[in-house]
C-alpha positions in Angstrom: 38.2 149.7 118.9 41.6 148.5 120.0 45.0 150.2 119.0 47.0 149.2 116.1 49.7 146.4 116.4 52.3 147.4 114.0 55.1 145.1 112.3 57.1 144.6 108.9 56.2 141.6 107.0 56.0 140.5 103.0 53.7 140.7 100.7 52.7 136.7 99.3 51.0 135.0 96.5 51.0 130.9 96.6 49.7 131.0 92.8 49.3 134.1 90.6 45.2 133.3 89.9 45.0 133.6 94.2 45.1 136.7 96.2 48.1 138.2 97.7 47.9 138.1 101.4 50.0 139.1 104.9 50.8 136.8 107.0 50.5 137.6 110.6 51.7 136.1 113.4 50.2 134.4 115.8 52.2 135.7 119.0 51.8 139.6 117.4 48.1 139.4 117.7 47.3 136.5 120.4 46.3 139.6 123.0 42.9 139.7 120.8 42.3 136.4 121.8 40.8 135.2 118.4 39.1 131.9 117.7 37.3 132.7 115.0 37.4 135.1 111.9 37.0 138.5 112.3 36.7 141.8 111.0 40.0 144.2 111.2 41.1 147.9 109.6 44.5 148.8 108.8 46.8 150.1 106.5 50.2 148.7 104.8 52.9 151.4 104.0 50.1 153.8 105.2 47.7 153.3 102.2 44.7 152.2 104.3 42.7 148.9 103.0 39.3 149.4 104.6 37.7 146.9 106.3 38.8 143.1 105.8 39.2 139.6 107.0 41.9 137.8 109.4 41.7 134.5 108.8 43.3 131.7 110.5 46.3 130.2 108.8 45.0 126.1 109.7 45.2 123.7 111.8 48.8 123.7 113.6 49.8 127.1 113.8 48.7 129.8 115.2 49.5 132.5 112.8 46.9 134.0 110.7 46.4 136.2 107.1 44.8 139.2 105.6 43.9 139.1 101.9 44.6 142.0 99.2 42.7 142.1 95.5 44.9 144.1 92.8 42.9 146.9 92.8 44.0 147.5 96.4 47.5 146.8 95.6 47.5 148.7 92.1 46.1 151.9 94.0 48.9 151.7 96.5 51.7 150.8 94.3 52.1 147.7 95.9 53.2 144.1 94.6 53.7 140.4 96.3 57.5 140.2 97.4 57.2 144.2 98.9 58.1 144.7 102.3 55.1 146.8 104.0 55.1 148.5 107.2 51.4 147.2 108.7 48.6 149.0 111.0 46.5 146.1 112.1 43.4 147.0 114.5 40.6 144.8 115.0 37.3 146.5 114.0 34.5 147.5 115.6 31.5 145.1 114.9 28.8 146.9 116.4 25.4 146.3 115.3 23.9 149.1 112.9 21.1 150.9 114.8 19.2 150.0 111.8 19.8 146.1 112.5 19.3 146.5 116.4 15.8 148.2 115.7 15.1 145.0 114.0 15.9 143.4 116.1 13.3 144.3 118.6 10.3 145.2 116.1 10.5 142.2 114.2 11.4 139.0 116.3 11.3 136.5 113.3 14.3 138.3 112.4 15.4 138.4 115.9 15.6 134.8 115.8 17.0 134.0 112.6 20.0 136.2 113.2 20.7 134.3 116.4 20.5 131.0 114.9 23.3 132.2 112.4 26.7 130.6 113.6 29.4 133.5 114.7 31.0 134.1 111.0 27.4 134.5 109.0 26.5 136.9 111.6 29.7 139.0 111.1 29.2 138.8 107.2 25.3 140.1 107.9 27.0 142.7 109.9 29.3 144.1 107.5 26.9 143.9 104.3 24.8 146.0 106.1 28.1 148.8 107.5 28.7 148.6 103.7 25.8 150.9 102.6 26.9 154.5 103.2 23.7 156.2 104.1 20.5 155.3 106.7 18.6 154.5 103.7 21.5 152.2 101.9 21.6 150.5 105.1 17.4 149.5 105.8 17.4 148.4 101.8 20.2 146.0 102.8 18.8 144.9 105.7 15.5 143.9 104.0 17.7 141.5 101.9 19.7 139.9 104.5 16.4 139.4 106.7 14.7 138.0 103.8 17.5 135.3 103.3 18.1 134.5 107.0 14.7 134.1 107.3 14.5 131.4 104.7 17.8 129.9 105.8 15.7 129.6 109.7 13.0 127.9 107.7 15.1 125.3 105.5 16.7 124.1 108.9 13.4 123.9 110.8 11.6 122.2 107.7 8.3 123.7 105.9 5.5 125.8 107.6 3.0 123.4 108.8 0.8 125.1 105.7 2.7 124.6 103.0 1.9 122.3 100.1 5.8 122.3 98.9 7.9 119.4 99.0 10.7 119.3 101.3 14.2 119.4 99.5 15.8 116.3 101.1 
């Protein structure tokens, strides 16, 4: 897990139906290297907001942004225009020992997480780290296999076996 990069910035909102989000800066986080989305921990004004996503701002600049829902904000007394002090760490996406033991016991699985692009893995990843207990965590995994699975087999077409149409 890396260390927190701290700085000031605002709270935003384009339109009141969106989420408010920080914007953060490109040259405050470019030692993480990122080129895709990730998965980052933190706190604003010290109220901690879990785990969520960095997103990249678009194509031309290299800042990036970290959504807030109003429960969040609401809990910490916060509102858009607010001036927060931020904790920003990158998170640590380690598999699940419950994933990685699927991994090598069930290889269908195997390769269906692999053919995931970088983002749907990340989102298998934290579905599962969502469940609090062993337990939680196998139940949730039995879901996400069971839709990677049939994502593997729409791409690949049907089984040779199977008398339903193709979707085309």
């Amino acid at each position: 897990m890396t260390s927190p990069i701290r700085f000031r910035t605002e709270l935003q909102r384009k339109h009141p139906d969106l989420p408010v989000f920080i914007r953060v800066p490109g040259a405050i986080i470019a030692p993480w290297r990122l080129s895709e989305w990730r998965t980052v921990e933190g706190a604003l004004d010290g109220h901690d907001f879990g785990r969520r996503t960095i997103k990249d701002w678009g194509k031309g600049s290299p800042d990036w942004f970290v959504e807030f829902l109003k429960p969040y904000l609401e809990g910490a007394g916060l509102r858009p225009g607010d001036t927060v002090e931020v904790a920003l760490r990158l998170a640590d996406m380690a598999m699940p020992e419950e994933m990685a033991e699927r991994m090598t016991s069930d290889a269908d699985f195997a390769r269906a997480y692999e053919a995931l692009i970088p983002n749907h893995k990340r989102k298998a990843i934290e579905h599962c780290l969502e469940a609090k207990t062993s337990a939680g965590r196998t139940a949730r995994l039995e879901k996400i296999s069971r839709s990677i699975k049939a994502r593997l087999g729409e791409t690949r077409g049907p089984h040779p076996t199977s008398t339903k149409p193709r979707r085309g």
